[in-house]
N, C-alpha and C positions, 0 to 999 in steps of 0.2 A: 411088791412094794420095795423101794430100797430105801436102805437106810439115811438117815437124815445129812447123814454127814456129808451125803450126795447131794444136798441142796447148794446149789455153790453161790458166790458172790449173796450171803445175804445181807448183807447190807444196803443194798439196791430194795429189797422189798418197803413199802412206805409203810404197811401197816398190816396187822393179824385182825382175824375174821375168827369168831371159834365159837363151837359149842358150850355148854355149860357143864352138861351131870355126866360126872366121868373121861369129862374132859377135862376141865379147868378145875370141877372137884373131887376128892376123892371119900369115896363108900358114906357120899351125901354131904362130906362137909368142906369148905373153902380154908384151904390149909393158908398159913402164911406165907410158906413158899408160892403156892400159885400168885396170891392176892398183891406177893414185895414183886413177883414177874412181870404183873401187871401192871405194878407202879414205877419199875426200870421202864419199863417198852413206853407206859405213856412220858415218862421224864424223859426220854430221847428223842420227841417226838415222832411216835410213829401211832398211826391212830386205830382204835382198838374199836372195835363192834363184839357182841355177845351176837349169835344168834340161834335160838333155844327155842325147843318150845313148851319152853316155861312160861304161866298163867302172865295176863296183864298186870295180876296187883303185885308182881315179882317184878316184871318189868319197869313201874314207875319209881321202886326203888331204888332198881341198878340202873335207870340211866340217872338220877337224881344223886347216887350214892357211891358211886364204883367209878375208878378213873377209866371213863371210857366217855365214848362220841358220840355214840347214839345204842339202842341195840332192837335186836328186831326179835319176837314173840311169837308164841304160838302155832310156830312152823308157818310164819310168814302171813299171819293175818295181820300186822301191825308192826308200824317203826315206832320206839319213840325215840325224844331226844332234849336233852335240857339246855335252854343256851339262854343267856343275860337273863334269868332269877325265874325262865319260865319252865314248864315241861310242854314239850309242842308233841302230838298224837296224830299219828296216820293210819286209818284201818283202809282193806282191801275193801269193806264191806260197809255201806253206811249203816247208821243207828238201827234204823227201822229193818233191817234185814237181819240182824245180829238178833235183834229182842225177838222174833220171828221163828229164827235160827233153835235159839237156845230152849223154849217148849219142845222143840221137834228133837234135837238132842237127850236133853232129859229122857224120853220115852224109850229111844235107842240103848240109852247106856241102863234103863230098865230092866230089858228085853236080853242084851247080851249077859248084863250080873246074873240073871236067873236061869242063863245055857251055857256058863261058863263056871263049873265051881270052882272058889278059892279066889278069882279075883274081884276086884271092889273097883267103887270109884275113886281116881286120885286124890288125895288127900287136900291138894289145890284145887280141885272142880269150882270150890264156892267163888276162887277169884279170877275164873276165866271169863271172857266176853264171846270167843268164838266156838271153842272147841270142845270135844268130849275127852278126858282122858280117863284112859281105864289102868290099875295099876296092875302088874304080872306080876313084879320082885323089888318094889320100895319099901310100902309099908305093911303087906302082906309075904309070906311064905314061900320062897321066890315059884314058882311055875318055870316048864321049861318053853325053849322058844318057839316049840312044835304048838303050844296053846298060845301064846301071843300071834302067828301066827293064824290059829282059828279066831283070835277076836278079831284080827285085822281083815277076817274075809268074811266075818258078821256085820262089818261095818260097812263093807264094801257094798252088800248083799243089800244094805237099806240108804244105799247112793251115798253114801260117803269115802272120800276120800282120804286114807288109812294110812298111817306111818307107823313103824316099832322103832322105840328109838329105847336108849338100855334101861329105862325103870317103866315106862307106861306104852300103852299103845294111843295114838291118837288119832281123833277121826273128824273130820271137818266140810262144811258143804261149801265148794269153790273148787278149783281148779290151780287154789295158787300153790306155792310151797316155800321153802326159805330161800329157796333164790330167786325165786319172782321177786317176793320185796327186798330182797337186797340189792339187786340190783336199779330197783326203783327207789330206793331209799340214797342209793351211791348218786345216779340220775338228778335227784331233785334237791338232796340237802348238800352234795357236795362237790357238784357237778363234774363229774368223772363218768364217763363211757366206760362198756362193759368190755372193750377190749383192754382198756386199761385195769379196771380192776382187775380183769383176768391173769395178768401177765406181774403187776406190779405191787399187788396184796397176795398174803397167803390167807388159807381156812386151818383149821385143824378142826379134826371131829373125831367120832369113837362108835356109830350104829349107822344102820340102816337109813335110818330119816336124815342123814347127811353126806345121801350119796350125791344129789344134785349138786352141794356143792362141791366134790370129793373130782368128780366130772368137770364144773367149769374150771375150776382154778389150777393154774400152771404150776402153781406150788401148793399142792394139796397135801394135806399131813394127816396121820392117822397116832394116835398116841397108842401106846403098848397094846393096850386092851381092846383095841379094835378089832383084833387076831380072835375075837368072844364070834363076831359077827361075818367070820372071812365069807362065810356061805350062803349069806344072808344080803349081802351089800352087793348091789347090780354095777356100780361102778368104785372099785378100791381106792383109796389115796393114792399120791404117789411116792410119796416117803412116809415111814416109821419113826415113830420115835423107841428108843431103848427103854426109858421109864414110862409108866400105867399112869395113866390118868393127871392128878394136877404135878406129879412129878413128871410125865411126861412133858407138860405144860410149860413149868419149868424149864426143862431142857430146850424145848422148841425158841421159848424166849430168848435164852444166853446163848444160844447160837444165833438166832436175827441180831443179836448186839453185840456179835465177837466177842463174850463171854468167856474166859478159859475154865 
């Protein structure tokens, strides 16, 4: 990974893509630093997505509430996005599969709490629509990542498709991920091809579950604490930032805005 500083001319990038926990926040919470980065970068016009996967009833806040364009959930079951007084909803998965879905989850996230001691259900389970999330080290006693690891191959084990991202593991029936929908979400709400996105937006992230984008994007960033996961992540960033988390954030920011 090199350092950020090696990102050059950014001022050419039109817009940041980024994770949320541990990225944009830090040790769970949205510092003012991150939140005022956010609010430079959308006041210079450059357009900002969340993409987390963080529950749906997280989501229809931040796109409602957060200077941002749209943002996408779940590890990519779903965009939203709020424009003239609406919130407009896109899932991978229609109604009837999701309702379907989520008995058959349920029994899953059963099944691993009771061969997994110490972890629990995430604490946002009740406002998810797609997925399971199991927590390792949020609001339980952190576990290390040799057991998230085992939950993620319990999951695998009952055909679900399993990400460790830094406080939960998640497991979900499809085949999408976060850049499935973001790139279909770039496609149809702001119509920009994926070699454009590629070349002309950055991501930042900080685990595992955003190595997909960590791989497409040309300016791909990893904030301090991403160095938790070096072993872990199939494909690395390709720049660093100096500071952890929403300080890293920070930094990532003032430098896309020639920030001294």
């Amino acid at each position: 990974m090199n350092p950020l500083s090696e990102l050059h001319d950014p001022g050419r990038i039109r817009g940041l893509l980024f994770d949320i926990d541990e990225t944009l926040t830090t040790g769970g919470k949205l510092t003012a630093e991150a939140y005022g980065a956010m609010e430079r970068l959308k006041h210079a016009g450059k357009l900002l997505v969340p993409v987390t996967g963080r529950p749906a009833g997280w989501c229809d806040h931040i796109a409602r509430m957060w200077p941002v364009d749209a943002v996408v959930g779940e590890n990519g079951a779903f965009y939203f996005f709020f424009n003239q007084g609406k919130l407009h909803r896109k899932f991978h998965e229609p109604d009837g599969a999701r309702a379907r879905n989520r008995s058959r989850l349920q029994a899953i996230g059963r099944q691993i709490l009771s061969q997994v001691p110490g972890c629990a259900l995430a604490s946002d389970q009740p406002y998810r629509e797609t997925d399971l999330a199991i927590d390792y080290c949020e609001d339980v006693p952190p576990l290390p990542l040799a057991t998230a690891g085992r939950i993620a191959a319990l999951m695998r084990t009952a055909g679900l498709n399993a990400k460790i991202s830094s406080i939960h593991v998640n497991g979900w029936f499809g085949g999408y991920d976060k850049l499935a929908m973001t790139q279909q979400l770039f496609a149809e709400v702001f119509k920009c091809a994926p070699e454009i996105l590629r070349r002309e937006f950055a991501f930042a992230g900080d685990s595992p579950n955003d190595a997909p984008m960590f791989s497409f994007f040309a300016n791909s960033v990893g904030v301090a604490n991403v160095s938790r996961f070096a072993a872990h992540i199939e494909t690395p960033p390709k720049y660093v930032t100096r500071g952890a988390a929403g300080a890293g954030f920070a930094e990532l920011a003032a430098h896309l805005l020639g920030e001294r």
